[in-house]
N, CA, C and O atoms as a DFTB+ gen file, in Angstrom:
344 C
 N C O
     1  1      14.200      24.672     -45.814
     2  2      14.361      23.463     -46.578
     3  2      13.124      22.587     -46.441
     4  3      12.803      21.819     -47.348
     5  1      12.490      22.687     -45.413
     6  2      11.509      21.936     -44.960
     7  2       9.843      22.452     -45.743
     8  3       8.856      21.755     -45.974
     9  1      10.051      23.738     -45.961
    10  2       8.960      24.452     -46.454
    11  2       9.229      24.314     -48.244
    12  3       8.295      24.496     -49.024
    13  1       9.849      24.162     -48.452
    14  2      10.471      23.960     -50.078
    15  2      10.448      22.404     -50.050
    16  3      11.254      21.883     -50.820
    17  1       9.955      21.867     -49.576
    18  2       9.819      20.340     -49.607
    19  2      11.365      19.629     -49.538
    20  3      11.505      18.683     -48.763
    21  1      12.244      19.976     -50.154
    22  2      13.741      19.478     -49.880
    23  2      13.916      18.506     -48.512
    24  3      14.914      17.786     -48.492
    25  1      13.275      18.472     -47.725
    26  2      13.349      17.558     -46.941
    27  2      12.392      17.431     -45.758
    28  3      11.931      18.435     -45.217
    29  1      12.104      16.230     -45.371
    30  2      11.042      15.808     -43.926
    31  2      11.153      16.581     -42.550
    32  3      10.204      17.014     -41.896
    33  1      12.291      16.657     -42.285
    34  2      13.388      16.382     -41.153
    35  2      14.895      17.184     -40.875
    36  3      15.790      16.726     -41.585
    37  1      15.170      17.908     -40.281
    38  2      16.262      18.562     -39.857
    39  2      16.730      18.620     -38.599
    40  3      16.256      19.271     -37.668
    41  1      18.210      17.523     -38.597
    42  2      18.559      16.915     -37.095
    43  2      20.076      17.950     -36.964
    44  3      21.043      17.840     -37.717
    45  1      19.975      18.775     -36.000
    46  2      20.874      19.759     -35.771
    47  2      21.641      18.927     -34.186
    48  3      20.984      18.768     -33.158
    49  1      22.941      18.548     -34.323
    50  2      23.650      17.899     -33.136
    51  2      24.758      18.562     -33.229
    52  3      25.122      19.116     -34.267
    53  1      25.661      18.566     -31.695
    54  2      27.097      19.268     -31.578
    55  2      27.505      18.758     -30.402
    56  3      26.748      18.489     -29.470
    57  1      28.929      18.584     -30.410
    58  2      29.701      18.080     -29.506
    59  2      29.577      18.985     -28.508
    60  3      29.312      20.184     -28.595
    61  1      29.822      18.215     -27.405
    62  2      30.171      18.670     -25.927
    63  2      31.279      19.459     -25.685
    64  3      32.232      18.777     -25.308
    65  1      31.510      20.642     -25.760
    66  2      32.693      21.685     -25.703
    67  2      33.504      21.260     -24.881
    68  3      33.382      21.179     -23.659
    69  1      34.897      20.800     -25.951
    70  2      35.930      20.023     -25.267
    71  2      36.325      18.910     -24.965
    72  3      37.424      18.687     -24.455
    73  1      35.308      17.899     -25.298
    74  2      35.004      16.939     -25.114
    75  2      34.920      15.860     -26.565
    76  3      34.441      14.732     -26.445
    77  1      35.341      16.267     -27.646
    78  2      35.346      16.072     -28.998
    79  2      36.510      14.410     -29.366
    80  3      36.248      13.375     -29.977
    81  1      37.850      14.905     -28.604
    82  2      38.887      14.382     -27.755
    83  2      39.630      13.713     -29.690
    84  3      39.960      12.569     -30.003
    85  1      39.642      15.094     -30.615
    86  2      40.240      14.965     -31.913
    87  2      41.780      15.358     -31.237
    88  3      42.073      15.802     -30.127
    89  1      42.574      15.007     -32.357
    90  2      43.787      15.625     -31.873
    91  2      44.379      16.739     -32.412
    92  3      45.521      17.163     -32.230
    93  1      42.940      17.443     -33.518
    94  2      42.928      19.025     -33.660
    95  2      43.103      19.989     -32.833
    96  3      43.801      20.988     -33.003
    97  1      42.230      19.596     -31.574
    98  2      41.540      19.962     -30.342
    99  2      43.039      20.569     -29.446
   100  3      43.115      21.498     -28.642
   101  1      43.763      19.946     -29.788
   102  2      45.558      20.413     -28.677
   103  2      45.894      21.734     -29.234
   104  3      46.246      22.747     -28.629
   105  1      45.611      21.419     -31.331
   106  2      45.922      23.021     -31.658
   107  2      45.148      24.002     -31.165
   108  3      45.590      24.968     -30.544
   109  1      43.806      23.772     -31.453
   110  2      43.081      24.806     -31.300
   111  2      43.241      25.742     -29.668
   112  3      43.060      26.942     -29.460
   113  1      43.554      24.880     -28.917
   114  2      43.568      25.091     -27.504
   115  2      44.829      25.991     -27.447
   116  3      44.810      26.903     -26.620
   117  1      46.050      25.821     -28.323
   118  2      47.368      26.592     -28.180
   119  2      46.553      27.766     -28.470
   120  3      46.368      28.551     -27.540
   121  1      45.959      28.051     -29.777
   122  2      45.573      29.193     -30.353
   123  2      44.868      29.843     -29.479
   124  3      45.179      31.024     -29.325
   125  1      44.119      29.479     -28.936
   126  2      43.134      30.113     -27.702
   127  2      43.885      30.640     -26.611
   128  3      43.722      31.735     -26.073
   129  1      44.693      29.790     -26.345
   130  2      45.644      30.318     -25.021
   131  2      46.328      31.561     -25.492
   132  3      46.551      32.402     -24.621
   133  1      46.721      31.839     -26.778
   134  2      47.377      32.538     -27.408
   135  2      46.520      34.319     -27.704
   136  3      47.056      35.426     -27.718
   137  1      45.069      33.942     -27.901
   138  2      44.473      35.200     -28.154
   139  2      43.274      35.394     -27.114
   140  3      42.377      36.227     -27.245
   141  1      43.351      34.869     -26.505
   142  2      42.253      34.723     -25.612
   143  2      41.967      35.655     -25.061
   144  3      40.767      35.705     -24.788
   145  1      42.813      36.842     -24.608
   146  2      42.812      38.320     -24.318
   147  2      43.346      39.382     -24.635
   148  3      43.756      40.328     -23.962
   149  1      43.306      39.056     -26.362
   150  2      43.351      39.988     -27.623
   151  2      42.627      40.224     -28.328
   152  3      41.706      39.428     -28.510
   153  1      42.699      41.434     -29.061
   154  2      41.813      41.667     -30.127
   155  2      42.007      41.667     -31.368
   156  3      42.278      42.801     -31.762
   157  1      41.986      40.660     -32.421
   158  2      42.771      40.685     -33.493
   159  2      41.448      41.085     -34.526
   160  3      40.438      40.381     -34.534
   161  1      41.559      42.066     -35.223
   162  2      41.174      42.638     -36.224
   163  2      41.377      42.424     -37.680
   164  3      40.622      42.999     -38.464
   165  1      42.405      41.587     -38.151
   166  2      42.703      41.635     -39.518
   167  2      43.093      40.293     -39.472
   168  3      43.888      39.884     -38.626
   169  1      42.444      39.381     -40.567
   170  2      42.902      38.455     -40.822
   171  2      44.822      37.613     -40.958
   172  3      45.381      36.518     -40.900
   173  1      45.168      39.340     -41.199
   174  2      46.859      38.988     -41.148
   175  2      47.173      38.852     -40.181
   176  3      48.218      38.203     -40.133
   177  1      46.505      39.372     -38.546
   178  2      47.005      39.314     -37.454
   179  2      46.870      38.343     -36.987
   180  3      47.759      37.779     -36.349
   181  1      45.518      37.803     -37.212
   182  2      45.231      36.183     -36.934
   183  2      46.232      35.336     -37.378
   184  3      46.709      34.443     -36.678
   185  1      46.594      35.599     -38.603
   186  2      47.670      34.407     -39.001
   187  2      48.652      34.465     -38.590
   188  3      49.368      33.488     -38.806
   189  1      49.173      35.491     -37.868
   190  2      50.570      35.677     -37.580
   191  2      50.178      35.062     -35.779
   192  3      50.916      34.212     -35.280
   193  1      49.562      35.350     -35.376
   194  2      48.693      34.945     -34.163
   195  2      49.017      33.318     -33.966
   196  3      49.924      32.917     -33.236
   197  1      48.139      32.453     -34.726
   198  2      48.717      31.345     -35.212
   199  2      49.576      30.577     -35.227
   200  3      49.816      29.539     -34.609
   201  1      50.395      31.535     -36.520
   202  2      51.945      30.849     -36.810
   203  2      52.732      30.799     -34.985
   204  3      53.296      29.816     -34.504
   205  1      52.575      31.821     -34.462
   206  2      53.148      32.063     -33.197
   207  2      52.697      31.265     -32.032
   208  3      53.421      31.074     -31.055
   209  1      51.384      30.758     -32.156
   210  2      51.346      29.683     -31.180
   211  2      51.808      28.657     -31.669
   212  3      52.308      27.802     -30.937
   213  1      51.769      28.562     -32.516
   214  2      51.857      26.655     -33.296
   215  2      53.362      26.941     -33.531
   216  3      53.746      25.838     -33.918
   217  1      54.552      27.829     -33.532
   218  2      55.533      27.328     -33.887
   219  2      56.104      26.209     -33.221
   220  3      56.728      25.303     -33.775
   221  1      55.748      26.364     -31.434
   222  2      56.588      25.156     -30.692
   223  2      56.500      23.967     -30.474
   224  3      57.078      23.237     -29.670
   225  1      55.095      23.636     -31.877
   226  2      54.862      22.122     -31.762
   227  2      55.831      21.515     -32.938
   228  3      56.618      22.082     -33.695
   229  1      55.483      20.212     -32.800
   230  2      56.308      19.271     -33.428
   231  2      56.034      19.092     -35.062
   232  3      56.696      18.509     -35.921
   233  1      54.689      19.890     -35.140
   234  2      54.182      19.305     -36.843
   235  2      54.336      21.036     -37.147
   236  3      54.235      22.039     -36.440
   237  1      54.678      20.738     -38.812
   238  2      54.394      21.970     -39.384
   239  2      52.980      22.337     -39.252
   240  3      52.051      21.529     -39.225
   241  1      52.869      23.784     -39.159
   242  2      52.045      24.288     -39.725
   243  2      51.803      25.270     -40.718
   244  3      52.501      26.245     -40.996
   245  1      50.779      24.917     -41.198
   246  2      50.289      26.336     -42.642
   247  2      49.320      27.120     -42.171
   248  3      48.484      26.590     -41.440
   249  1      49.214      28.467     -42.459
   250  2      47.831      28.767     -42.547
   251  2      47.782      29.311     -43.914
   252  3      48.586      29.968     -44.575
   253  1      46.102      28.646     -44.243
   254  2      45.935      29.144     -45.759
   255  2      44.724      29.999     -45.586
   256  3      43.910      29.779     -44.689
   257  1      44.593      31.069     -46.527
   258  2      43.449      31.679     -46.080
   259  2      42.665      31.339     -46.750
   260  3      43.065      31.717     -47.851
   261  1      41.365      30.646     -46.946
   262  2      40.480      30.277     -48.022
   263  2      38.863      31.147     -47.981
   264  3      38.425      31.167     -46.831
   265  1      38.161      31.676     -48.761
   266  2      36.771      32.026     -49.000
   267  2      36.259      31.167     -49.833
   268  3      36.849      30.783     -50.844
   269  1      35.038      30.765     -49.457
   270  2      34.176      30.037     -50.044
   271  2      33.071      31.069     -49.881
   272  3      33.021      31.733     -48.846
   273  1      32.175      31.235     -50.862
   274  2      30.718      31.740     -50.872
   275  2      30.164      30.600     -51.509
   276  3      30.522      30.147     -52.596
   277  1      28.973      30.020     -50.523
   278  2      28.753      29.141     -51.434
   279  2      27.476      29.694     -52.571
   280  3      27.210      30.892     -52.474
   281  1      26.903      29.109     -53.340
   282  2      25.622      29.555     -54.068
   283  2      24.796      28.811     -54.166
   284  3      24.463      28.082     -55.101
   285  1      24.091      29.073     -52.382
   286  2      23.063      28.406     -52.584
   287  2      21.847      28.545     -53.534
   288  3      21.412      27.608     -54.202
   289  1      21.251      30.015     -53.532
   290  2      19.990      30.259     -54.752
   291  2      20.465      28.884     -55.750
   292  3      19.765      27.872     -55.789
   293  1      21.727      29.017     -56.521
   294  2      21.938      27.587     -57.292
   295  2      21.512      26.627     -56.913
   296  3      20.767      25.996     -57.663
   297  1      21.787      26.169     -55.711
   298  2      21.635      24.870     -54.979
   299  2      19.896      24.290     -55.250
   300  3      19.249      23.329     -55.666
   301  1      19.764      25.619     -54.692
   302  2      17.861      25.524     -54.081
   303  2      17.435      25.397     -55.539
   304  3      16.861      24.351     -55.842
   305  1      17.594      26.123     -56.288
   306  2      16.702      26.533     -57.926
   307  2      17.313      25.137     -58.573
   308  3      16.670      24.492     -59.402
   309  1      18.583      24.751     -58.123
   310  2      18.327      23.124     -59.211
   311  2      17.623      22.102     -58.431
   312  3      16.902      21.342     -59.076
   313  1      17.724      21.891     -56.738
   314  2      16.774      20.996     -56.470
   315  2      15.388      21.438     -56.880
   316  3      14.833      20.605     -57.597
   317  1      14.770      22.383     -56.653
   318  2      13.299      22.663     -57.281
   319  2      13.136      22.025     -58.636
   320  3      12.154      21.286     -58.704
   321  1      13.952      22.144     -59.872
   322  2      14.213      21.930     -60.874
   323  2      13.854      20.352     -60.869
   324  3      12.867      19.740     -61.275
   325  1      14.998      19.961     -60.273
   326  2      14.797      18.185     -60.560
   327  2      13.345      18.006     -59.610
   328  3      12.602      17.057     -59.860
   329  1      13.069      18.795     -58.721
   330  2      11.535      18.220     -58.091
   331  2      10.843      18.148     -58.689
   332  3      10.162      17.122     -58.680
   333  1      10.532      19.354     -59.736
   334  2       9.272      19.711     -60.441
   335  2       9.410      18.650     -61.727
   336  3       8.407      18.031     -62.083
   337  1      11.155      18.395     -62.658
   338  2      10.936      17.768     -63.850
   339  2      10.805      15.815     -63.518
   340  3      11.018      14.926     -64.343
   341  1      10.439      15.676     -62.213
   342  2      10.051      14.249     -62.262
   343  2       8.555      13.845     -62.266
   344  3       8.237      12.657     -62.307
């Protein structure tokens, strides 16, 4: 990005593992306790994985499976675009 002119500067930061203190952080921790010395191979197993830790909390849960690809070449070829037509 930096070599394509798109930008000056690239500030890469990340939380302190565990230390985040969201109240995502309780699920994720069931789930972990849950596969932590398994091997799940198929996305269906994961979800069922999941559903099975998170049933004994208090909030529903879903799992949805989502793919995103994003397209960047798009991304990049229209910022070039608006760089070059100003």
């Amino acid at each position: 990005m930096i070599i394509r002119g798109l930008t000056k500067k690239i500030v890469v930061t990340r939380l302190v593992v565990g230390h985040t203190h969201a109240d995502i952080d309780a699920k994720f921790a069931k789930i972990w306790m849950k596969i932590r010395n398994m091997h799940v191979l198929t996305a269906q197993h994961y979800e069922q994985l999941i559903t099975s830790a998170l049933k004994s909390t208090k909030h529903v849960s879903k799992v949805v499976d989502l793919l995103v690809i994003p397209d960047y070449a798009l991304l990049l070829n229209g910022m070039n675009a608006n760089k070059t037509s100003k």
